[in-house]
C-alpha positions as CSV (number, residue, x, y, z in Angstrom):
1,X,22.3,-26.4,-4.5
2,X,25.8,-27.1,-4.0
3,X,27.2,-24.8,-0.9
4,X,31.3,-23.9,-0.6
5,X,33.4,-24.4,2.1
6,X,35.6,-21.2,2.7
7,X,37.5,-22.1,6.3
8,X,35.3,-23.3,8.5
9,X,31.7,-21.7,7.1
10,X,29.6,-23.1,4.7
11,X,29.2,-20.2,1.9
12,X,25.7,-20.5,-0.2
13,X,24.4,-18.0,-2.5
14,X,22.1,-16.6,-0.1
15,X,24.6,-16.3,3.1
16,X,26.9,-14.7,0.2
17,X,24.1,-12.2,-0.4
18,X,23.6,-11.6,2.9
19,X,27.1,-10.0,3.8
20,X,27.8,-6.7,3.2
21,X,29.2,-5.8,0.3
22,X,33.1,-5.4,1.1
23,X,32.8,-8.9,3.1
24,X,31.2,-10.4,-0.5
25,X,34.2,-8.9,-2.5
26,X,36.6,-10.3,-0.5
27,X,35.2,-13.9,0.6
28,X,35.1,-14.5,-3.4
29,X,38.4,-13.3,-3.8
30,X,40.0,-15.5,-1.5
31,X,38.3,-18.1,-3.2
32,X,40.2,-17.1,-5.9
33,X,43.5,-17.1,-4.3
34,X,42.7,-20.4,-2.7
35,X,42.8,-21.8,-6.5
36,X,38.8,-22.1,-7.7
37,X,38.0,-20.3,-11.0
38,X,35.1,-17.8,-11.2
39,X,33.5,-20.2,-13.1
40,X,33.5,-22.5,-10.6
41,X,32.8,-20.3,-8.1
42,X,29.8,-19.0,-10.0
43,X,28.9,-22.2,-10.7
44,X,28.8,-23.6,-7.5
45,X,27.2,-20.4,-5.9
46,X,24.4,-20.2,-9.0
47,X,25.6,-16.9,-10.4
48,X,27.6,-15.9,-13.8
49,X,31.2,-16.3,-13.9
50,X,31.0,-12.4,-15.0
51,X,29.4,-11.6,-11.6
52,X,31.5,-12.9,-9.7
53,X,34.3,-11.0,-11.2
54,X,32.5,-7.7,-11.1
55,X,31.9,-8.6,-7.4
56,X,35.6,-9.2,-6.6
57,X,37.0,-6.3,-8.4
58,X,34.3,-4.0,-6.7
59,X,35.8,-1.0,-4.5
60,X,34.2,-0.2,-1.7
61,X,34.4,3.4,-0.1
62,X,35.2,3.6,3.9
63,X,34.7,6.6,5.7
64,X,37.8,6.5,8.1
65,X,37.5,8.2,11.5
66,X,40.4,10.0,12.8
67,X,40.1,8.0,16.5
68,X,42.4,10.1,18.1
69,X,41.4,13.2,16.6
70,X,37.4,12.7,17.6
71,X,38.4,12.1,20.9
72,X,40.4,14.8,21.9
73,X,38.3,17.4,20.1
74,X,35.0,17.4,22.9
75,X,38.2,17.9,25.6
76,X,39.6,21.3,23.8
77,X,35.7,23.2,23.8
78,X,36.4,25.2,27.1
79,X,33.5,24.8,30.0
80,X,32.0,28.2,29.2
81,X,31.2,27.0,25.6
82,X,29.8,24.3,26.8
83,X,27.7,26.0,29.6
84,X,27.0,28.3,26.4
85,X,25.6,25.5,24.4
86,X,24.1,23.8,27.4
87,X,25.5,20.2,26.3
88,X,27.6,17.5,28.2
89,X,31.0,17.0,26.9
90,X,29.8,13.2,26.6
91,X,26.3,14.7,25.0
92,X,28.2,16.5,22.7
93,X,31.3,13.5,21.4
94,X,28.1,11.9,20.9
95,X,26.3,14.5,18.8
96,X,29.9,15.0,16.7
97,X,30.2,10.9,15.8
98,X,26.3,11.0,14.7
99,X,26.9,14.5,13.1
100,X,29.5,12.9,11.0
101,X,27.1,10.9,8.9
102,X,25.2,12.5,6.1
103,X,22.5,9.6,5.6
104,X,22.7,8.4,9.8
105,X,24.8,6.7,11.8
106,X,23.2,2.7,11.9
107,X,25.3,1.5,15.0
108,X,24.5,-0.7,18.1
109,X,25.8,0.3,21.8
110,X,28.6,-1.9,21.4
111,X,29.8,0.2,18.2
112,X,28.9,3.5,19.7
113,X,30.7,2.7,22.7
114,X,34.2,2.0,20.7
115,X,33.6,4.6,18.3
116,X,32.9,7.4,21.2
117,X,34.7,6.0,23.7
118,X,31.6,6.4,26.5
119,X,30.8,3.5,28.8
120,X,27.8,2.0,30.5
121,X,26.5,4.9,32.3
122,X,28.3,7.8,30.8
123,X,27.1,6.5,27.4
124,X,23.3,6.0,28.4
125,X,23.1,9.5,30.0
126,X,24.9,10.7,27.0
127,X,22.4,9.0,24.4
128,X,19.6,9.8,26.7
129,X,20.3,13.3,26.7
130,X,20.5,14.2,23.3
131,X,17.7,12.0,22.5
132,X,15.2,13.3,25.1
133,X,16.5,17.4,24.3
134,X,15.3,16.3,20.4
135,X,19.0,16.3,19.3
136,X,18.8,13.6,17.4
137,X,16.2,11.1,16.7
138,X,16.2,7.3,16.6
139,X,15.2,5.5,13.8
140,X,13.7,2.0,12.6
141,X,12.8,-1.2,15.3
142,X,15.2,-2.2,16.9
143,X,14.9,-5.8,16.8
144,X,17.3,-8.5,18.0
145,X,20.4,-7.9,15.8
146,X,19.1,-4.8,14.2
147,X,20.8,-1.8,15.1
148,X,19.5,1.5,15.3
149,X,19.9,4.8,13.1
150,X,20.7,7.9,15.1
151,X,20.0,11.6,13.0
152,X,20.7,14.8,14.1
153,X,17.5,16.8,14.3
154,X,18.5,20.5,12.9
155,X,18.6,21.6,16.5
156,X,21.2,19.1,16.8
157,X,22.8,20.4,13.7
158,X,22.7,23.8,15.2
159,X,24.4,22.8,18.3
160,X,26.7,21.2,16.6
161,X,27.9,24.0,14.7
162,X,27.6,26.7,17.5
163,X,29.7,24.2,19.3
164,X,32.3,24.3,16.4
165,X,32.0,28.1,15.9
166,X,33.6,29.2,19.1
167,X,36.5,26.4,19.0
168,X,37.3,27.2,15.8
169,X,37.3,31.3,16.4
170,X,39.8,30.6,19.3
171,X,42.0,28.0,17.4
């Protein structure tokens, strides 16, 4: 099997297959741009010309947080809510980034730590707590490169929306 060299990487068909879906689209588009036909792009990675045009032209859907937004909300619930609800304000940025995933959040600690802004300790006390309180669970092995899923448990989702009730009532 012929491989494709696209910068300094070695494309096959499997390491093709093996990126996610919006990295696919666009490594065979720049392909394109660099001047190879999907033929020959096919041809060299073992798939139809007609695939690999369906797989450049595929949209992807992002869901976009609002950074600045998600971080200053946990700061605006007064203490007394959050005596109320019992929750950290680390516990509960936490429990809102995983709350905003329908199907789970899959993310490792270096992910949750940019997405949540929590550090090293705060961020461990944080996951420990809403993990050991039955806020969320943990799901699948976490092997080396596999990251974790983290769900809210419908206590957590209760929490979470006791927590929204009173900001929202003040607002």
């Amino acid at each position: 099997m012929e491989v494709m060299m696209f910068g300094p990487t070695a494309v096959t068909r499997e390491g093709l297959m093996s990126m996610l879906p919006h990295e696919r689209s666009e490594c065979l588009a720049l392909m394109r741009e660099r001047g190879k036909s999907d033929l020959a792009i096919g041809t060299i990675l073992g798939i139809g010309s007609q695939v690999v045009q369906r797989l450049i032209e595929a949209k992807h859907v992002y869901s976009i947080p609002k950074a600045a937004e998600e971080r200053m909300q946990p700061e605006e619930i007064p203490a007394a809510v959050l005596e109320k609800i019992d929750i950290s304000r680390n516990g509960l940025r936490l429990l809102r980034r995983i709350g905003r995933e329908r199907q789970g959040w899959t993310a490792g600690k270096a992910k949750v730590s940019t997405e949540t802004g929590l550090y090293e300790v705060a961020l461990d006390r944080a996951m420990n707590e809403v993990l050991d309180r039955g806020l969320v669970v943990k799901l699948g092995t976490v092997g080396r490169g596999q990251a974790p899923t983290y769900c809210l448990t419908p206590q957590g989702r209760t929490l979470l929306n006791t927590a929204a009730a009173p900001a929202t009532a003040e607002a």
